[in-house]
C-alpha positions, 0 to 999 in steps of 0.5 A: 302257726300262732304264737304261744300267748304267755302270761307272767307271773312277777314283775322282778328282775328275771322275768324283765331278762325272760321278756327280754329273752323273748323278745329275741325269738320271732314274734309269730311264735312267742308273745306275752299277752299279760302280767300279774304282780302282787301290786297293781302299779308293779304289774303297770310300770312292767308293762308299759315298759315291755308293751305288754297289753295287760296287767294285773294286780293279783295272780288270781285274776291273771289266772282267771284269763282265757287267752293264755297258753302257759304261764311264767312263774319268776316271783320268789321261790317260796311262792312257786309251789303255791302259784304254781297250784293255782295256775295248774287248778286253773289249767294253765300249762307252766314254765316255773322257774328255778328252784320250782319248790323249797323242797322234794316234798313241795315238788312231788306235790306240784308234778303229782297235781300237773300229771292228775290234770294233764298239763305241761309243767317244768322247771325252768332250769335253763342251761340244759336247754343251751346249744352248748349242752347239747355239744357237750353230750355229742361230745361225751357220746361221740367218746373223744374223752373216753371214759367219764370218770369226774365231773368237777363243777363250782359256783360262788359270788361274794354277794351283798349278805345285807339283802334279806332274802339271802339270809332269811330262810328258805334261802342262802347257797343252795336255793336262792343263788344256788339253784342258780348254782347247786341246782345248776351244779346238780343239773350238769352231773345229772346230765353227764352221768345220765340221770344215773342216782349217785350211790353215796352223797358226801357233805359238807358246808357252814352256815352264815347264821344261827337261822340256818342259812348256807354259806359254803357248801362242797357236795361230793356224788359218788355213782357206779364204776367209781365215778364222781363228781365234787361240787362247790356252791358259794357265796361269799367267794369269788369263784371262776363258776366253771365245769369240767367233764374228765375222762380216760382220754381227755377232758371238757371244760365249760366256762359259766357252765350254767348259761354257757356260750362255749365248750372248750374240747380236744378239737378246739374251742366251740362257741355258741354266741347269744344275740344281744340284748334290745334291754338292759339285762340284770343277770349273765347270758340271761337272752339264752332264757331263749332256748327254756322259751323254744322248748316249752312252745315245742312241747306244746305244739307236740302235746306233751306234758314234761320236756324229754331234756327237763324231766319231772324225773330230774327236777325231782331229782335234783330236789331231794339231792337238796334236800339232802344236802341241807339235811347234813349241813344243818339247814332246815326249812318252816316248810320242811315241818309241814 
């Protein structure tokens, strides 16, 4: 069967950890064919490290090529949606890294425009493609915890506040390294809770400037049968960015709940072990961008257009949960008022 022939969007940081990824899967199924930057010598000095074949100065031109079965988008997220257009316009299949929009608004745009073409398009919202996910269901399913009645999850660094993206809007806890954190957060109650809408959201957070950037937040999600879930997104604390799932009979818990390698149960300790890296990687876990990459090739080869585990559902789920959470907190966005 031939290989899916990727092209990449962004020549930064995660795209280097997706190719490294990538490179961990067979090579007569995944292979990346191009690379466009926003500079043609970023775009250059990319390929040559990766052995790309070809590179591009600009998206469009990478768009334009016929030898590309779905494209990566990892440039920054305030180009997702735009890039993301262009790609779907071009009628390229796409794997759009998280957070794929800025807002709900952004997303349903993107998924309406995906659906009206016929093209495969998700977010690439990696940990519930993990093997440690899928135990986590079995789990909760086979009922060795019994009832779930709270899922507690956090998600927090002390990071460098001097970077400009992180205090510039759109950005701060919730969307730059949240989506990393709050989307991940969001992701993992909506898959314990089945997808199920909570019944009433409680917030609260703090900004870190007048420009409305989220620091702190605490999200509370209260659903049916008096079931919540407390999540926690930070960054100027260290925090142990672990996750439990309780219940009437025991409980789960899930260390870097966000790119897990184990399930600590009631049976004992599950472990689902990453093959190493053959390249420096720049964040954690980051060669379990596998499992996103596996499932995308999947739902080509079936013809389907959305992934059954990362639903357009989902992703416009998770995005009016942001949405409304930054609504509370203060945060508002240039493009929230187009």
């Amino acid at each position: 069967m031939a290989p899916t022939r990727w092209g990449f969007v962004s020549a930064g940081k995660i795209s280097n950890d997706f190719k490294v990824a990538l490179d961990t899967l067979p090579k007569e199924e995944h292979q990346v064919v191009a690379v466009a930057a926003r500079s043609l010598e970023s775009a250059q000095k990319f390929a040559k490290t990766h052995n790309i074949p070809a590179a591009y100065g600009s998206y469009a031109e990478l768009a334009a090529q016929k030898d590309i079965d779905v494209v990566y988008i990892g440039s920054i997220h305030t180009q997702h949606a735009p890039v993301t257009t262009m790609m779907l316009q071009a009628g390229k299949p796409v794997l759009c890294e998280k957070p794929m929009s800025v807002n709900s608004r952004e997303a349903r745009q993107m998924i309406g425009l995906a659906k009206e073409k016929g093209i495969f398009f998700m977010e690439a919202v990696w940990s519930c493609f993990f093997p440690a996910y899928i135990k986590v269901r079995e789990i909760i399913d086979s009922g060795a915890v019994g009832e779930v009645k709270v899922v507690t999850a956090c998600f927090g660094y002390n990071v460098n506040i001097d970077v400009p993206r992180l205090t510039e809007r759109p950005s701060g806890s919730m969307l730059d390294m949240g989506i990393w954190g709050s989307g991940d957060l969001y992701q993992f109650a909506t898959m314990v809770f089945g997808g199920e809408e909570p019944q009433d959201i409680t917030t609260s957070g703090h900004l870190i400037s007048d420009g409305g950037v989220d620091e702190t937040v605490t999200v509370v999600l209260k659903y049916s049968g008096n079931r919540m879930a407390t999540l926690l997104c930070s960054m100027s604390a260290n925090m142990p960015n672990e996750a439990y799932v309780c219940g009437t009979k025991g409980f789960l818990k899930i260390p870097n709940f966000w790119c897990p390698t184990e399930v600590i149960a009631p049976d004992g300790t599950h472990a689902f072990p990453l093959p190493p890296p053959e390249k420096p990687l720049n964040y954690e876990n980051s060669t379990g961008m596998r499992f996103e990459a596996m499932e995308v090739r999947r739902c080509l080869q079936e013809g389907l257009k959305e992934s059954p585990l990362m639903t357009h559902a989902m992703s416009l789920q998770i995005a009016g949960l942001l949405d409304q959470t930054r609504k509370v907190v203060g945060v508002v966005y240039d493009q929230d008022k187009e």
